[in-house]
VEXLUM-901423 format. One record per residue (C-alpha): residue in three letters; x, y negated, z negated. Coordinates in pm, 1 decimal, decimal comma. Each point is the difference from the previous one (the first is absolute). Example, Ala and Ser with C-alpha at 12.3 -4.5 7.8 and 13.67 -1.06 7.14 Angstrom:
2
SITE   tipa         c1         c2         c3
SITE    ALA     1230,0      450,0     -780,0
SITE    SER      137,0     -344,0       66,0
END
This chain:
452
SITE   tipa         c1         c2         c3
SITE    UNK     7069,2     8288,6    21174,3
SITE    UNK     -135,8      180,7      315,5
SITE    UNK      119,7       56,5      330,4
SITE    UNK     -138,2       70,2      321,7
SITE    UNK      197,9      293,8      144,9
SITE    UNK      -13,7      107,3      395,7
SITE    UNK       14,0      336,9      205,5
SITE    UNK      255,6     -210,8      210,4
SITE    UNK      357,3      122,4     -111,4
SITE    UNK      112,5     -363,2      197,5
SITE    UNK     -114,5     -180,2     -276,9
SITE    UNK      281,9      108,8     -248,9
SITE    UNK      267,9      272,5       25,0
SITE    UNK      188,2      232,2     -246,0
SITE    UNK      274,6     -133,5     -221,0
SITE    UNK     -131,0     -375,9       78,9
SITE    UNK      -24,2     -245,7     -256,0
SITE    UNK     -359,0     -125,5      -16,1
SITE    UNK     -118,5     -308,1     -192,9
SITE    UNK     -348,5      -69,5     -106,9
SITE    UNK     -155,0     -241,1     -313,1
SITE    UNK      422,3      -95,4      -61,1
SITE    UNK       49,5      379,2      -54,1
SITE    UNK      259,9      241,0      198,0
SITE    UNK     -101,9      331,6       -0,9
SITE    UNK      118,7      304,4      253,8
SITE    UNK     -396,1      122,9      195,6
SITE    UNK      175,0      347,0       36,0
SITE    UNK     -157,0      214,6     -272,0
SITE    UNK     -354,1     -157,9       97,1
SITE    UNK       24,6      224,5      365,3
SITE    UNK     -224,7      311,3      -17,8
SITE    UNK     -254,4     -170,0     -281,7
SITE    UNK     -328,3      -68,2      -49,7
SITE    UNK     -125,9     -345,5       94,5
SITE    UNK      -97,2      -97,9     -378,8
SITE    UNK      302,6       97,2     -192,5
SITE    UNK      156,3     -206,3     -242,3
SITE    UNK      390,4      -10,6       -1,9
SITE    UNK      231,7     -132,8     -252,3
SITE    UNK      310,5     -176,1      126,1
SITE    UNK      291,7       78,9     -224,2
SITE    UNK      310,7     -227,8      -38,1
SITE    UNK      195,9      184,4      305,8
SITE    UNK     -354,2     -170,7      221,1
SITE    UNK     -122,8      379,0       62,3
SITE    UNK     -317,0       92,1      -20,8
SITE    UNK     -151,3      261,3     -290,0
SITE    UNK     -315,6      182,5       61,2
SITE    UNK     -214,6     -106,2     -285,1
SITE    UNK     -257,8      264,2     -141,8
SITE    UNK     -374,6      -68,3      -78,7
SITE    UNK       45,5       81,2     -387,6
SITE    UNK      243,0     -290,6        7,4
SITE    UNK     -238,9     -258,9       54,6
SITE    UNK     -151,5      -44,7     -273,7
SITE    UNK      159,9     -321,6     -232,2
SITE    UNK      155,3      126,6     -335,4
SITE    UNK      122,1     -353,9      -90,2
SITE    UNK      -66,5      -67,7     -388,1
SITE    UNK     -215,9     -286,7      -86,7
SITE    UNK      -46,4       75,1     -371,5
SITE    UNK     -336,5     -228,0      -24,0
SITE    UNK     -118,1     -329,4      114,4
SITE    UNK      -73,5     -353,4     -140,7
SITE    UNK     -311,0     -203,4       -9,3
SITE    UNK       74,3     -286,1      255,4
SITE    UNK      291,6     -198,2      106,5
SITE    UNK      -60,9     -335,0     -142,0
SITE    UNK      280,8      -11,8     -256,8
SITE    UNK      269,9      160,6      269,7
SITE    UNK      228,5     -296,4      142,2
SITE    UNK      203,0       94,8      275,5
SITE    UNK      344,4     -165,8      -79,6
SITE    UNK      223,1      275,9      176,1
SITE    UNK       96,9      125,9     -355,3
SITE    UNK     -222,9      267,9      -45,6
SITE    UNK      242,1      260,8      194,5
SITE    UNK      270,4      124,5     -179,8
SITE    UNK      195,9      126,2      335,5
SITE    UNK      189,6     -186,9      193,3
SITE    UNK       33,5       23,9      362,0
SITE    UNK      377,6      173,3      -92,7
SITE    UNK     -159,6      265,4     -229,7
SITE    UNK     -251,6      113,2      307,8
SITE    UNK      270,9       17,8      219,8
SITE    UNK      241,1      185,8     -190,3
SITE    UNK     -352,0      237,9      -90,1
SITE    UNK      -41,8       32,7      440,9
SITE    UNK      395,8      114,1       -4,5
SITE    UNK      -45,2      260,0     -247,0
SITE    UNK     -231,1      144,1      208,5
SITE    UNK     -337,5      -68,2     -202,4
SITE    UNK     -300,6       78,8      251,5
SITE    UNK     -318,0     -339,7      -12,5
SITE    UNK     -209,1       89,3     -209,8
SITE    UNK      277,0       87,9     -258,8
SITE    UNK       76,8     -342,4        9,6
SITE    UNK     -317,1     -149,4      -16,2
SITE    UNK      -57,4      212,2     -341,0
SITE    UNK      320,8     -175,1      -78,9
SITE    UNK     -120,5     -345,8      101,3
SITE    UNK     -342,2       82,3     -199,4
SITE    UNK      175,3      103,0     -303,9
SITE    UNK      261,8     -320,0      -46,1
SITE    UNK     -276,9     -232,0       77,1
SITE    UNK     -164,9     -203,7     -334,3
SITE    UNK     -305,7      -90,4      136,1
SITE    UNK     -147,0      327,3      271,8
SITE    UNK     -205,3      149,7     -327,0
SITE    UNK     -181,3     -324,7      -63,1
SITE    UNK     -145,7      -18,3      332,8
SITE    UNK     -315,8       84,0      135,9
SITE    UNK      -50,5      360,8      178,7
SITE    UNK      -41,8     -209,6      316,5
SITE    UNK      301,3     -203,0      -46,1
SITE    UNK      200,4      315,3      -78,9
SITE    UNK      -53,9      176,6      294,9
SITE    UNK       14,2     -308,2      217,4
SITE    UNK      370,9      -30,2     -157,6
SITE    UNK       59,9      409,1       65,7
SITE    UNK      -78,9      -68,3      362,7
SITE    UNK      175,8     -324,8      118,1
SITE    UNK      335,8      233,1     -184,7
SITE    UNK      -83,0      325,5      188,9
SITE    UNK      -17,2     -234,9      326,9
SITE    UNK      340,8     -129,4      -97,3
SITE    UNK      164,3      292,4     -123,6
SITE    UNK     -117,3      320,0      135,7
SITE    UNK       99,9      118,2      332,1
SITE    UNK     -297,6      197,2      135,1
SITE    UNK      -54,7       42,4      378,4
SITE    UNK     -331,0      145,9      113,0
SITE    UNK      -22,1      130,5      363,9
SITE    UNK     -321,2      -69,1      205,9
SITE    UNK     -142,4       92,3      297,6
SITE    UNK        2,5     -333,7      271,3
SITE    UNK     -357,1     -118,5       29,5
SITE    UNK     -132,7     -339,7      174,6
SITE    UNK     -113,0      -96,6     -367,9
SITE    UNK      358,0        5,6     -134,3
SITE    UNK      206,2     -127,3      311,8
SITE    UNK     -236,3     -321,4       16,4
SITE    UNK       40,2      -49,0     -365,5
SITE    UNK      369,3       10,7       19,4
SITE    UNK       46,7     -211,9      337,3
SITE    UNK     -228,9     -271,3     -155,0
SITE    UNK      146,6       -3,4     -331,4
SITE    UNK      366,8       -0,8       99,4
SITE    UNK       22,1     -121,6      453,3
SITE    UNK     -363,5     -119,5       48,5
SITE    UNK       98,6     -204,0      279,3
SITE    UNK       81,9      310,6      187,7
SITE    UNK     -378,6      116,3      -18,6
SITE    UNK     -132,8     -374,5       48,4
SITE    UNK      -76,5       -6,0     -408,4
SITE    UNK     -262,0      304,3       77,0
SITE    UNK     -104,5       95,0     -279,7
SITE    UNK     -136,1      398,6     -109,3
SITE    UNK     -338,1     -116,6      -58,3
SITE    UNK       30,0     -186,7      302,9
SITE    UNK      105,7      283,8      222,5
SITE    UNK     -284,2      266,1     -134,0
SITE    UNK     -282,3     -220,4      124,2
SITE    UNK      178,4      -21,4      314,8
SITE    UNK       39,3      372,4       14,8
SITE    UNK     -381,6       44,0     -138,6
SITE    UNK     -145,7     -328,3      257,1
SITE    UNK      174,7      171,3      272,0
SITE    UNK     -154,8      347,2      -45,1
SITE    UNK      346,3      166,8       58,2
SITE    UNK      -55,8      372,9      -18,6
SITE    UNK       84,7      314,2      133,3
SITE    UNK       -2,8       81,6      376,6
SITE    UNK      -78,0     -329,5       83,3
SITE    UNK      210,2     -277,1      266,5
SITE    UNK      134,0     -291,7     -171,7
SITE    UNK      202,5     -322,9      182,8
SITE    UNK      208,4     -119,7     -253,1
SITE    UNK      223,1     -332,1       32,4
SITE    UNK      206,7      -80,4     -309,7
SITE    UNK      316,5     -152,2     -125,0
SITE    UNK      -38,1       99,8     -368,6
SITE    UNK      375,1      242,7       13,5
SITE    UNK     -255,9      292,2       93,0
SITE    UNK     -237,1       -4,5     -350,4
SITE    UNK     -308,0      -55,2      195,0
SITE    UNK       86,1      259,5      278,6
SITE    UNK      121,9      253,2     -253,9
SITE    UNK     -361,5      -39,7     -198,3
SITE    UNK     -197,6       71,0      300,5
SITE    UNK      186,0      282,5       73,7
SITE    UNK      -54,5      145,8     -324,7
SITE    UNK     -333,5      -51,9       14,7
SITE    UNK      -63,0      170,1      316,1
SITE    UNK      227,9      296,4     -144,0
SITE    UNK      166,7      124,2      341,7
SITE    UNK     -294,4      -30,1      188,7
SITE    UNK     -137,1     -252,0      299,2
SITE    UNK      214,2     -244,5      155,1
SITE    UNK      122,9     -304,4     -106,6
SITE    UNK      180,0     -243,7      236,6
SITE    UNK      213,2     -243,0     -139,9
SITE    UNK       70,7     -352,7      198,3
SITE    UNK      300,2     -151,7      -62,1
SITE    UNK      214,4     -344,8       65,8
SITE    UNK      348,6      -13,4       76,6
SITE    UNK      212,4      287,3      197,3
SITE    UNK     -138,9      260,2     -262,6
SITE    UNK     -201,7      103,1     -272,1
SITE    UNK      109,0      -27,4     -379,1
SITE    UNK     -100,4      283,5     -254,1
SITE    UNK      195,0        5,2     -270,1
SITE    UNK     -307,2       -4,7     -226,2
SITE    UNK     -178,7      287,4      199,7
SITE    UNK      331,3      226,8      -29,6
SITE    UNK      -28,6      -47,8     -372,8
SITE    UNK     -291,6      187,6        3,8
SITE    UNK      183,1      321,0       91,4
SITE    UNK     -262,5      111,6      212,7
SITE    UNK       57,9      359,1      165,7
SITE    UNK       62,2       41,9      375,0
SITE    UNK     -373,1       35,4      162,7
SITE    UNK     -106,2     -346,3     -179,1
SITE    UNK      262,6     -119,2      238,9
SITE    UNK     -145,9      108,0      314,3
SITE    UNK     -290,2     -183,1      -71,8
SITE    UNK      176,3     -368,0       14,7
SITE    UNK      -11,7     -142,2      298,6
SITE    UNK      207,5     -307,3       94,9
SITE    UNK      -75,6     -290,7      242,1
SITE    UNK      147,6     -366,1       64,0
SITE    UNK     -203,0     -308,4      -84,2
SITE    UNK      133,8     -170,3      319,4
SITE    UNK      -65,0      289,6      194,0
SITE    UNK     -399,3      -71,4      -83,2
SITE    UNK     -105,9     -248,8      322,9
SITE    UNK      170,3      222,6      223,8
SITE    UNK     -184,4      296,4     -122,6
SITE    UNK     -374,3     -172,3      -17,3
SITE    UNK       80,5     -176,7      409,1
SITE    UNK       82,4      366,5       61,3
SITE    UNK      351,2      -86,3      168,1
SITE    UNK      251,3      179,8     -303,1
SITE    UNK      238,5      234,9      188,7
SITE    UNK      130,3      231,7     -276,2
SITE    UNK      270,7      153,3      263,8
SITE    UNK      149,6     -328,0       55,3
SITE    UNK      250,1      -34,0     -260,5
SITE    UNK       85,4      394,1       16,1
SITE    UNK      104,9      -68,9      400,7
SITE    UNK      219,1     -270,0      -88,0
SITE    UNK      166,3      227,2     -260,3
SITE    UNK       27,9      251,7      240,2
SITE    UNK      128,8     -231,9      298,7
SITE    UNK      278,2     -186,2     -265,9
SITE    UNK       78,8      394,9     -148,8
SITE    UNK       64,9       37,7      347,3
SITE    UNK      198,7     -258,6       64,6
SITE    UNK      232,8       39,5     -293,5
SITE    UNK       51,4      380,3       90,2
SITE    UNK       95,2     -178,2      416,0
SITE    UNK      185,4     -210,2     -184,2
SITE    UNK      233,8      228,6     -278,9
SITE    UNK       31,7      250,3      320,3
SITE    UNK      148,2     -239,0      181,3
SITE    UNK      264,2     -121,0     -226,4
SITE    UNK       14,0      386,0      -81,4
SITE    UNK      127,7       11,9      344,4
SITE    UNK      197,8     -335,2       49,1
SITE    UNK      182,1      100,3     -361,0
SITE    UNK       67,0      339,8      193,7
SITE    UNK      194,7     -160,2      256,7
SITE    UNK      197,5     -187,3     -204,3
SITE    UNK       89,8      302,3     -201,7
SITE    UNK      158,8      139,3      309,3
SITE    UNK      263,3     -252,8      -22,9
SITE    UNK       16,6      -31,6     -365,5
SITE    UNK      291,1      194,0     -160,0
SITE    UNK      -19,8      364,4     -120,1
SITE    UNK       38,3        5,1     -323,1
SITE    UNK     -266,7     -246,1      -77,4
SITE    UNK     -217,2      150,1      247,8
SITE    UNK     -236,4      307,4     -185,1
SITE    UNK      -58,8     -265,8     -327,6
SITE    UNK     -124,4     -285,1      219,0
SITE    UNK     -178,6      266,1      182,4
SITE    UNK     -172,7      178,5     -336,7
SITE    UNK      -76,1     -386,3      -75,5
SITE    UNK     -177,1      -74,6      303,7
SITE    UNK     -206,6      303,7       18,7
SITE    UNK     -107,1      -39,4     -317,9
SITE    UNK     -100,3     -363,4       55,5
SITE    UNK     -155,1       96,5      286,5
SITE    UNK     -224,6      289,0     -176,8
SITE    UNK     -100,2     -244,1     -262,9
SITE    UNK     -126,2     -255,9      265,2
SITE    UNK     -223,4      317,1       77,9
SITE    UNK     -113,8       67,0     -334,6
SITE    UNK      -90,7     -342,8      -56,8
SITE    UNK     -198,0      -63,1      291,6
SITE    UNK     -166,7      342,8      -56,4
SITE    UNK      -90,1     -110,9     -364,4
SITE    UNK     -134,0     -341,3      114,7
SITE    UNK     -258,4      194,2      288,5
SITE    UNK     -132,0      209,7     -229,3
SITE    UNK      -84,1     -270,7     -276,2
SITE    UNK     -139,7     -205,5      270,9
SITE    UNK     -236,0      319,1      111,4
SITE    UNK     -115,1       47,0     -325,7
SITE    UNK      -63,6     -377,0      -48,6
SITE    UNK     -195,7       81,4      318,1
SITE    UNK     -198,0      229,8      -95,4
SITE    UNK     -115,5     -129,2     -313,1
SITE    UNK     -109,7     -341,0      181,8
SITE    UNK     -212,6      193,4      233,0
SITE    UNK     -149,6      165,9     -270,7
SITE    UNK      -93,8     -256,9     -215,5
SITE    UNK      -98,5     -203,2      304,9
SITE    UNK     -248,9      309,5      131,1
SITE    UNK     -121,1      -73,3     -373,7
SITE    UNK      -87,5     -288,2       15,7
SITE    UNK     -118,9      -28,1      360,1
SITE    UNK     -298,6      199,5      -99,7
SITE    UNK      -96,2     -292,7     -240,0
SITE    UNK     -213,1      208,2     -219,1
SITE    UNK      233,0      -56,3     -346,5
SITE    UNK     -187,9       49,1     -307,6
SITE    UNK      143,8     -273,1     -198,2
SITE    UNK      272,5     -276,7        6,1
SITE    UNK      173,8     -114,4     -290,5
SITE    UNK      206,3     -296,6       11,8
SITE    UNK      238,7     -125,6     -269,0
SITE    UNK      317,5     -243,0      121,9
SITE    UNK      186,9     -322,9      -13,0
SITE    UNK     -124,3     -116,2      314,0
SITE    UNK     -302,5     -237,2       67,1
SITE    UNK     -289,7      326,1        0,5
SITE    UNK     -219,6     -197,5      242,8
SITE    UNK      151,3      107,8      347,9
SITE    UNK      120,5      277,1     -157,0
SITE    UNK     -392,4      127,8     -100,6
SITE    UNK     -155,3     -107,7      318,0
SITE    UNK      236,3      147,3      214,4
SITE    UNK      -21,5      335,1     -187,2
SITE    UNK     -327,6        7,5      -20,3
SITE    UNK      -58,7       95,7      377,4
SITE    UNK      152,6      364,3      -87,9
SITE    UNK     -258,4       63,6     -327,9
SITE    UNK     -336,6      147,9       87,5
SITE    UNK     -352,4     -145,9      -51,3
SITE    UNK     -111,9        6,9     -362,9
SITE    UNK      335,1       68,7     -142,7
SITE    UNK      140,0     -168,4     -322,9
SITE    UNK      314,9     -251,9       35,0
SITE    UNK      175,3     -140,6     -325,9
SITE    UNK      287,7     -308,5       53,8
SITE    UNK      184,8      -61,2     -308,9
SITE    UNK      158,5     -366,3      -40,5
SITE    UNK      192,3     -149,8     -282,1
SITE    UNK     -183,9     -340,3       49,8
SITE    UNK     -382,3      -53,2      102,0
SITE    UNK       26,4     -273,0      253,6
SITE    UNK       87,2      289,5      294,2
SITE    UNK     -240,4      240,0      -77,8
SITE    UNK     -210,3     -355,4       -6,1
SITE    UNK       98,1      -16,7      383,7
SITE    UNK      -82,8      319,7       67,8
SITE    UNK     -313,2       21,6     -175,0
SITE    UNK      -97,4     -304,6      252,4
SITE    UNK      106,3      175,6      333,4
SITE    UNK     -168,9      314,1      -92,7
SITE    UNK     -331,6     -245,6      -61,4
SITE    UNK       23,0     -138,3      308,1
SITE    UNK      112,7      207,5      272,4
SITE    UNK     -209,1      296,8     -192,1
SITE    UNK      131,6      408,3       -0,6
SITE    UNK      -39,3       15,8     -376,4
SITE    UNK     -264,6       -5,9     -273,3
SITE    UNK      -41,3        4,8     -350,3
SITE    UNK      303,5     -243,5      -13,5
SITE    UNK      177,5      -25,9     -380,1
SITE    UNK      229,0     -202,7     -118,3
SITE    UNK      122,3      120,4     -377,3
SITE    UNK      293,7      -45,3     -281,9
SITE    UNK       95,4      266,0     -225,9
SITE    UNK       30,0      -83,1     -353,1
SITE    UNK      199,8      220,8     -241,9
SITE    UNK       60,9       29,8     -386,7
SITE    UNK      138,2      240,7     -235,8
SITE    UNK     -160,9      110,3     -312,2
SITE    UNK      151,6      187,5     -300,6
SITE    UNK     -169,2      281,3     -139,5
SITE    UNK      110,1       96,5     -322,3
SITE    UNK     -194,1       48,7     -304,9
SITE    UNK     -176,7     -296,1     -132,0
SITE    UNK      288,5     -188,1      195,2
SITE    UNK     -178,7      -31,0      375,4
SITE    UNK       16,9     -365,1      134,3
SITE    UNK      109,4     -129,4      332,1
SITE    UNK      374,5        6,4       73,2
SITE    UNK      113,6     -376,4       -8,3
SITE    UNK      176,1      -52,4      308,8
SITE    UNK     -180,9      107,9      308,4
SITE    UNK       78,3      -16,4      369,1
SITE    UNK      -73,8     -333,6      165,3
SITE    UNK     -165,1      135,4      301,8
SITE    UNK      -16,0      277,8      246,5
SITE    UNK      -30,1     -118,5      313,6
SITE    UNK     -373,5      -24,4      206,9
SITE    UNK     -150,8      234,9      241,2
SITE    UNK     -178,7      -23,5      302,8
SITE    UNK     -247,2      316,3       73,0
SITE    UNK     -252,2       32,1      278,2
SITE    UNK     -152,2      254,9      220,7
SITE    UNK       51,3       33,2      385,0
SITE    UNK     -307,5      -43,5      237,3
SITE    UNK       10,3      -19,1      374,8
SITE    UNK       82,3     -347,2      113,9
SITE    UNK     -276,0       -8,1      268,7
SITE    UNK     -293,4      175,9     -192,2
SITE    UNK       53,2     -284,4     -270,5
SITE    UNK      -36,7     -242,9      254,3
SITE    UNK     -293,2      163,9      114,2
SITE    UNK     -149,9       18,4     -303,7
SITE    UNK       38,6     -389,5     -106,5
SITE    UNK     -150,2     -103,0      357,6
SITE    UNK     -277,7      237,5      -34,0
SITE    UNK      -48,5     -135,6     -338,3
SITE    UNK        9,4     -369,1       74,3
SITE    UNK     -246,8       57,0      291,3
SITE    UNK     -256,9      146,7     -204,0
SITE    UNK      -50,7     -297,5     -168,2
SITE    UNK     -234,7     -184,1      150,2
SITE    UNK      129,4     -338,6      116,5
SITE    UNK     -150,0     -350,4     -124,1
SITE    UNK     -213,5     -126,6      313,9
SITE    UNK       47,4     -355,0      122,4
SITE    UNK     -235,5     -226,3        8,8
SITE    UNK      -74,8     -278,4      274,6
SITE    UNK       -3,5     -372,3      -89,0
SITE    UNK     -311,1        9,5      234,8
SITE    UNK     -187,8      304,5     -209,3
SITE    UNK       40,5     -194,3     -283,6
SITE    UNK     -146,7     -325,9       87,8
SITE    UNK     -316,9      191,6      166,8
SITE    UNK      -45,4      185,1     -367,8
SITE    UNK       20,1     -300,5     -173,2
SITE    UNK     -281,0     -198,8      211,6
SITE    UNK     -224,6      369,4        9,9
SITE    UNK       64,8      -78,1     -405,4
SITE    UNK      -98,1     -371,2       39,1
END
């Protein structure tokens, strides 16, 4: 099996017991590698470099039968029993030593078809060989593990899914992209690694604060950081009416820092004077305790001014972002109902811009399509479903896989226009048409008696 390995040292640490696929291992030895290596994970759960000339599969087949029709599978074509493996794992016998043993005590592996042989060789190395490959985090893998093991933590977003989002939205390089998600970070994490470290992308966010664990998966290096930007969603009205005052919360911080510091000096010097008739022996300890009570009062109220400047500054500048309203694309992918979400957004994109909305049902992105029709701002409205299957390639064995996935979730796409020059346009274009002239009751009965 593979797994995706980070630059992040938070996401394990040494001597930690890690379990993946119900296997323990130790990730110590893979430190210092090369994404791509293939590790073996001996009984002690440490990891053992693998080399390339160890690859290759000696197990012995010694020739293959016809077809299968005369096999029946009545469980009594293995000799082993499930005590003779285990007693084979505690003598220290490596996989694919025991699946040579499991090949060579069964009665019916030579009668069966080449296929059918290494179809049986592979379901045993899956079960009994302990090989861990290390790979680099990409968008590709991360979806495909959220959505096969927590898809409801990426609103069942599928891979497929998310690179036509990705390729709709014309994310790339050194471009500004307004990004509101609540898929753990996946959809966040994808755009930035498709702009690779440069442009902007501001990220909108519900709740008191942003969640990214699937971003910080990526392990991206320090300047991909300084290109996200963070804003809140509720913070959105206030910023369009023009009345958001990012130094508001930062003066209340200051004026209850203040406070608190009025406050500890005072019982500084209240606790002072009772000290003075306090007795003497008890009088340096209760003094030690109060300074340093005191001078953690300080520290904490320094702490909490400087994470409320920095959460200043970064409001201001994602909100001098977005002020300028000239994003290149938006990109929209939550739980919540898209449609106020998209048309409130949609005031910071630029004219002829792409937008993409991802929604796990269609009757939403119905809703939207509908306001968008009829209050105008975008053209070349689409509404589409992605539709997925796996296909085996082997030699004269490629068919569809059998089970598929049941959907992937719909997409609305569009491109921005100005509001007013669409108007424009559709009253120009309905008074070109020449209107139908009315005729008089009295114009008709004079041409009929001219006729008569």
């Amino acid at each position: 099996f593979t797994a995706p390995l980070s630059n992040s040292s938070a996401l394990f640490s040494f001597l930690r017991k890690v379990i993946f696929e119900k296997q323990w291992m130790f990730m110590d030895n893979s430190v210092g590698e090369l994404y791509g290596s293939t590790f073996e994970v001996d009984s002690g759960g440490k990891l053992i470099l693998r080399k390339p000339n160890n690859t290759e599969d000696p197990t012995d087949t010694k020739g293959a039968g016809l077809d299968n029709r005369h096999i029946v599978d009545d469980g009594k074509s293995q000799k082993l029993t499930r005590d003779d493996i285990e007693s084979l794992k505690e003598q220290g016998l490596k996989g694919q030593e025991i699946i040579q043993q499991l090949i060579d005590n069964s009665t019916t592996f030579r009668d069966k078809t080449e296929f059918a042989q290494e179809k049986y060789i592979k379901k045993k190395k899956k079960k009994y060989e302990s090989n861990v490959t290390v790979l680099k985090p990409t968008s590709r893998i991360l979806a495909m593990m959220y959505h096969g093991r927590e898809p409801g933590k990426v609103c069942h977003l599928r891979y497929d899914t998310l690179a036509q989002m990705l390729t709709i939205g014309n994310i790339h390089a050194g471009s500004k992209v307004v990004v509101f998600e609540t898929c753990a970070g996946l959809v966040l994490g994808s755009v930035m690694e498709r702009m690779g470290g440069h442009g902007s992308v501001i990220q909108l966010y519900p709740g008191g604060g942003p969640v990214r664990a699937g971003m910080e998966s990526f392990g991206f290096p320090s300047h991909f950081h300084n290109t996200l930007h963070e804003f809140p969603l509720c913070k959105v009205n206030a910023l369009l009416s023009g009345t958001l005052n990012v130094s508001e919360k930062d003066l209340d911080s200051q004026s209850n820092g203040r406070s608190d510091e009025q406050g500890s000096s005072s019982q500084v010097s209240t606790d002072r004077g009772d000290e003075s008739s306090s007795e003497l022996e008890t009088r340096s300890g209760s003094l030690m305790v109060l300074m340093l009570t005191w001078v953690f009062f300080l520290w904490q109220a320094q702490e909490k001014r400087v994470r409320m400047e920095e959460k200043r500054k970064r409001l201001a500048a994602a909100a001098a972002l977005l002020e300028g309203q000239n994003a290149d694309g938006l990109v929209i992918a939550s739980r919540f109902h898209p449609c106020p979400v998209l048309l409130g957004l949609l005031k910071f994109v630029a004219p002829s811009r792409p937008f993409v909305v991802y929604c796990q049902y269609r009757e939403p992105l119905i809703e939207c399509y509908t306001k968008l029709r009829e209050q105008g701002g975008a053209v070349s409205l689409r509404l589409t479903d992605s539709w997925l299957r796996h296909y085996q390639v082997l030699p004269n064995r490629t068919h569809p896989v059998l089970l598929m996935s049941g959907g992937g979730g719909y997409l609305l796409s569009g491109i921005t226009v100005t509001a007013d020059a669409a108007a424009t346009s559709g009253s120009q274009q309905k008074s070109g048409e020449p209107a139908a002239k009315r005729i008089k009751l009295d114009e008709i009965k004079s041409t009929s008696d001219s006729s008569a």
